[in-house]
Every structure is written in C-alpha cells, then in structure tokens.
N, CA, C and O of each residue as an XYZ file, in Angstrom:
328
protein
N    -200.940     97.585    -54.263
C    -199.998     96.869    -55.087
C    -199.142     97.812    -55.932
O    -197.952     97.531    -56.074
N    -199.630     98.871    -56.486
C    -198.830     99.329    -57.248
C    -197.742    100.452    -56.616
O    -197.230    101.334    -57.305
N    -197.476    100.251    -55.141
C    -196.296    100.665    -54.500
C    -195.566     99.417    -54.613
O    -194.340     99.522    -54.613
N    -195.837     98.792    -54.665
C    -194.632     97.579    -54.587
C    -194.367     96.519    -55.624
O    -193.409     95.768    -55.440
N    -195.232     96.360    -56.856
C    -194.890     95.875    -58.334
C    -194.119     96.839    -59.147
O    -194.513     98.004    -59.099
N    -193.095     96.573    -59.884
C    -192.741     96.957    -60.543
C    -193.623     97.651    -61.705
O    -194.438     96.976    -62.334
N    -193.438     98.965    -61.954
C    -193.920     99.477    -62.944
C    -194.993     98.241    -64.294
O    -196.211     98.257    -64.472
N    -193.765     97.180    -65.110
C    -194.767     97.208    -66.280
C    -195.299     95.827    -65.603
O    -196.332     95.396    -66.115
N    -194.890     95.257    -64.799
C    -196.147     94.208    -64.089
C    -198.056     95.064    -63.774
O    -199.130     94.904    -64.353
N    -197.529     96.118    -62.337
C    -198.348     96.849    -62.233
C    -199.697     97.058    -63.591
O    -200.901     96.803    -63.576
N    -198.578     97.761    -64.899
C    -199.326     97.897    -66.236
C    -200.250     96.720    -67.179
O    -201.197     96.792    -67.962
N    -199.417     95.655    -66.637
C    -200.428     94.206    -67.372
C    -201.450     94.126    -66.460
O    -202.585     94.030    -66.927
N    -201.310     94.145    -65.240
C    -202.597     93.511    -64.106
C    -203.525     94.350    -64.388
O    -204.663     93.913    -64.557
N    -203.245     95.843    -64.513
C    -204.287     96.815    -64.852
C    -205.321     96.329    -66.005
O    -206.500     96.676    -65.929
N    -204.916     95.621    -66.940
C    -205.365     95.240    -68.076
C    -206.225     93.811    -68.095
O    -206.878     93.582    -69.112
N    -206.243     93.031    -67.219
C    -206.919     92.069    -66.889
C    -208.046     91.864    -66.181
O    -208.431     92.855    -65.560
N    -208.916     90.553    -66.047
C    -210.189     90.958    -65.406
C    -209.920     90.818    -64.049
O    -208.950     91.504    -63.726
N    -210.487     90.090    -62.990
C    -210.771     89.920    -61.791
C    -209.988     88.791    -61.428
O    -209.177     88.782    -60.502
N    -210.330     87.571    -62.396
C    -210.183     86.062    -62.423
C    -208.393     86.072    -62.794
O    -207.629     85.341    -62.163
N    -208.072     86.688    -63.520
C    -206.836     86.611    -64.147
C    -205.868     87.137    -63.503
O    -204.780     86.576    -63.373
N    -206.255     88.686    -62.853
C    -205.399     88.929    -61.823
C    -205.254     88.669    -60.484
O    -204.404     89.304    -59.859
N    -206.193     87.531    -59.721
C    -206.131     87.049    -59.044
C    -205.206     85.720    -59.136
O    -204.512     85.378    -58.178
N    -205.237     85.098    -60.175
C    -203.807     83.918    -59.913
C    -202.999     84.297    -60.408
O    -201.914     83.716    -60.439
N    -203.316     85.784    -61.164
C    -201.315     86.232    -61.839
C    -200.630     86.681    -60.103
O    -199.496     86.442    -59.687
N    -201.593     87.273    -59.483
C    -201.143     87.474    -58.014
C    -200.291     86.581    -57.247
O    -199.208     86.673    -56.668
N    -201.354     85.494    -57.493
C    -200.832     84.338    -56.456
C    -199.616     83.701    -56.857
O    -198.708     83.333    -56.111
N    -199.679     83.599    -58.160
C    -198.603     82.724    -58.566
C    -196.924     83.800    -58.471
O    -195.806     83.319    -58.290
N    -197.227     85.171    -58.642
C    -196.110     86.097    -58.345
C    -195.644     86.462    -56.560
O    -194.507     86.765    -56.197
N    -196.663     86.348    -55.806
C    -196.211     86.729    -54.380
C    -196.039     84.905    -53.824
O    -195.603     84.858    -52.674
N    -196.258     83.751    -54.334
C    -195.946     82.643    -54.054
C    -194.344     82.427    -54.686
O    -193.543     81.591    -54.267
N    -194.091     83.467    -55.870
C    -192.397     83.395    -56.272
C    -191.735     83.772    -55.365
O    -190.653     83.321    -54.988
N    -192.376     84.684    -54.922
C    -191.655     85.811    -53.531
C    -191.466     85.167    -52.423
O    -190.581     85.551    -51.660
N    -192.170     84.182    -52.149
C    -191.579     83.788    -50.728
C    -191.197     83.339    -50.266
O    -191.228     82.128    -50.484
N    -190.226     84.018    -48.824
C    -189.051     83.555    -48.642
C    -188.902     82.515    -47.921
O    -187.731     82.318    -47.595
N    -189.781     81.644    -47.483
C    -190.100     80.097    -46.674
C    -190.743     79.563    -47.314
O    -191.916     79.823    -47.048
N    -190.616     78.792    -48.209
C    -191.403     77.903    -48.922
C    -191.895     76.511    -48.381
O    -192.463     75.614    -49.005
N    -191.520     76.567    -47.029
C    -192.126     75.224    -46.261
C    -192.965     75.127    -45.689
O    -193.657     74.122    -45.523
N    -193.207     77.246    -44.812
C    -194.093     77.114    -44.462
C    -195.764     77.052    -45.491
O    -195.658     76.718    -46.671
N    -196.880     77.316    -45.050
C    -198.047     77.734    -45.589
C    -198.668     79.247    -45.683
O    -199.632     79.593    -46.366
N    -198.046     79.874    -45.014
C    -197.969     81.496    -44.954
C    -196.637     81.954    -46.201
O    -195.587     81.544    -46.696
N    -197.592     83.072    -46.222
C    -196.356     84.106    -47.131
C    -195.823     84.961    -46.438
O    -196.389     86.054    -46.476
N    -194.737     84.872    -45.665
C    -194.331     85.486    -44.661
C    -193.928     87.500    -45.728
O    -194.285     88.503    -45.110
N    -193.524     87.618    -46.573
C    -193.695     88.462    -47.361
C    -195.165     89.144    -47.523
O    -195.499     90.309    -47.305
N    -195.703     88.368    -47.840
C    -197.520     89.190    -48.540
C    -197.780     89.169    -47.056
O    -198.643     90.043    -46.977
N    -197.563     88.679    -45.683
C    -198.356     88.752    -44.578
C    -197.231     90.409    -43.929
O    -197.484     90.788    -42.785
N    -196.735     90.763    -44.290
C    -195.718     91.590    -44.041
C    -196.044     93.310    -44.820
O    -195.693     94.395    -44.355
N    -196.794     93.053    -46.077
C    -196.668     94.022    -47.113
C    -198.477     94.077    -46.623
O    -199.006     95.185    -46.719
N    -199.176     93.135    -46.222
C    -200.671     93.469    -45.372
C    -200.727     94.242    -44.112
O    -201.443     95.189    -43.788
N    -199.858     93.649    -43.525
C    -199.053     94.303    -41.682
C    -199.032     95.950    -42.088
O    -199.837     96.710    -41.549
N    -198.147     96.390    -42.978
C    -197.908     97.657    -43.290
C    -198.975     98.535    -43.881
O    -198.965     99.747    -43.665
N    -200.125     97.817    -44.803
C    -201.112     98.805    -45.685
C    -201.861     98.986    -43.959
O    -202.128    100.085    -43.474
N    -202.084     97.704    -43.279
C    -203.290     97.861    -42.650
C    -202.625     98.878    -41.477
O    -203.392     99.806    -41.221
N    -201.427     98.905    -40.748
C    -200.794    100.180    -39.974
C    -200.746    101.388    -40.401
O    -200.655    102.302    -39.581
N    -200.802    101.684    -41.961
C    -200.491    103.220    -42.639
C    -202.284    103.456    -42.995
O    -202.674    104.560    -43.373
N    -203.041    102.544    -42.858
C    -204.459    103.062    -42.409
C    -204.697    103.444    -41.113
O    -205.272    104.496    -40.834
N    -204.416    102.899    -40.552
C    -204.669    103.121    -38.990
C    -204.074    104.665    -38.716
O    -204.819    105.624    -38.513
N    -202.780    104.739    -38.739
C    -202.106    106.016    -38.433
C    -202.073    107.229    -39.094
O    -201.910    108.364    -38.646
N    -202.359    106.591    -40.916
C    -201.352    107.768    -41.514
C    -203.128    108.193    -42.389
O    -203.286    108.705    -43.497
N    -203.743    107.938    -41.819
C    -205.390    108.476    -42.323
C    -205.659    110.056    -42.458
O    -205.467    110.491    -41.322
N    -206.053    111.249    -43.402
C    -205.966    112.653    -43.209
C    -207.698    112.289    -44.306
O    -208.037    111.901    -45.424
N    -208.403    112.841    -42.753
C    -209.771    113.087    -43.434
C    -210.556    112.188    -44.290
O    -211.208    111.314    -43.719
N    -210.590    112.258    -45.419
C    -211.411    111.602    -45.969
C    -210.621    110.563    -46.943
O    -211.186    109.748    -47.673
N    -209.033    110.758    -46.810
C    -207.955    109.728    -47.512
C    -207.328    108.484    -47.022
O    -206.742    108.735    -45.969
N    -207.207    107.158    -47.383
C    -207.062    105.955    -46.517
C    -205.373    106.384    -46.073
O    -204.588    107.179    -46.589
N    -205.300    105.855    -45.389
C    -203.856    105.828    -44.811
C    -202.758    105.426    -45.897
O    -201.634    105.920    -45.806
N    -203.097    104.462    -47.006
C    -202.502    103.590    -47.417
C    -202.134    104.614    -49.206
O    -201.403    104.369    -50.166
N    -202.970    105.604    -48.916
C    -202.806    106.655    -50.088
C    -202.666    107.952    -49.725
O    -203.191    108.911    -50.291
N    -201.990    107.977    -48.823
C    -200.969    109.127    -48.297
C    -199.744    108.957    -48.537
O    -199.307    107.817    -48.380
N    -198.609    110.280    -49.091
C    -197.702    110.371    -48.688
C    -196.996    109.833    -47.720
O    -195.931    109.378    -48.136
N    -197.188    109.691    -46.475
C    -196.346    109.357    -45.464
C    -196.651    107.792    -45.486
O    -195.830    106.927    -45.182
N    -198.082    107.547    -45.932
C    -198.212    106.092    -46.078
C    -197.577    105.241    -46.758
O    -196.787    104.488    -46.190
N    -197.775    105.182    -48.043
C    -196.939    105.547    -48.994
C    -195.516    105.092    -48.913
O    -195.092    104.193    -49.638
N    -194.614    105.855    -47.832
C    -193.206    105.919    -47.599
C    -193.123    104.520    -46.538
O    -192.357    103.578    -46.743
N    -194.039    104.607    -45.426
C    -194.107    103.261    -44.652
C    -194.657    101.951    -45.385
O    -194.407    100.837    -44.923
N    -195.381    102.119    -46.492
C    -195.453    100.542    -47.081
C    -194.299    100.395    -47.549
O    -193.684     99.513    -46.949
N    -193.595    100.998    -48.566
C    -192.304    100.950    -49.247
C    -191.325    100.438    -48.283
O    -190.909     99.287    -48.411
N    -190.833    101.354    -47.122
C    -190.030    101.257    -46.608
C    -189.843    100.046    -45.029
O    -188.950     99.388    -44.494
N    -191.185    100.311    -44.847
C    -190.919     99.597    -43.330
C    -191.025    101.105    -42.398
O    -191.095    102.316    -42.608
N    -190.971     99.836    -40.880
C    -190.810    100.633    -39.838
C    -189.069    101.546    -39.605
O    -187.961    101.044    -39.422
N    -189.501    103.089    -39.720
C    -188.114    103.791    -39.139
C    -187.332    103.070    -38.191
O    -187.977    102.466    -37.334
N    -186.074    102.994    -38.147
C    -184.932    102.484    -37.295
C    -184.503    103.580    -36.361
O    -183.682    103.282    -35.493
N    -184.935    104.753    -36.426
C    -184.319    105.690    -35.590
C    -185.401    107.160    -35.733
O    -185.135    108.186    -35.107
C-alpha cells in the first residue's frame, strides 16, 4: 500500500489498529472504483495482479518481489509498452 497511497493517508493507517484500517481500506479503494455496478474492484483486483507478478519475477534472494526496486517501479507503473 504504501506505493500507491498518498503519503499522509499512508501516515494515518500506520497509526491505527487492525479493525480500523481494514474499513478505512475498504471504504477508500471502494471510492476508487471505476465500475460501480460491478461487485469486483476492478482497480484493487489490478494493484493485486501487479504485487502478486513483481513477486513472482522481480524476487532477489531473500527479498519479496514486491520490495524491490524494479518491483516497486512495476506496481507503480504497470506493464512496459515497449
């Protein structure tokens, strides 16, 4: 999460328990999304797609994919175009 919350959001969730930042979650990635008809968060199912690919690939030793540098750049960014 804290590649993709804004800085002082990131800083409040840090500060909360378990219970609290679990529906400050829901109720912020349910603002986010961009089909509200469907029942999926086509967004949060998108920003999961990417942590769980930059594990898979971008893994060095004993570091998850998803806290790498290059990982890192693919959650942020998406898949390269070229």
């Amino acid at each position: 999460m804290r590649y993709v919350l804004p800085a002082d959001i990131y800083k409040n969730i840090k500060k909360m328990d378990k219970d609290e930042m679990f529906v400050y979650l829901k109720k912020y990635w349910s603002s986010l999304d961009p089909d509200k008809t469907t029942e999926n968060n086509e967004l949060l199912e998108e920003l999961n797609s990417r942590v769980k690919y930059a594990n898979l690939e971008f893994k060095e030793l004993s570091t998850d994919g998803w806290n790498t540098d290059r990982g890192r750049v693919y959650i942020i960014n998406g898949k390269p175009r070229s």
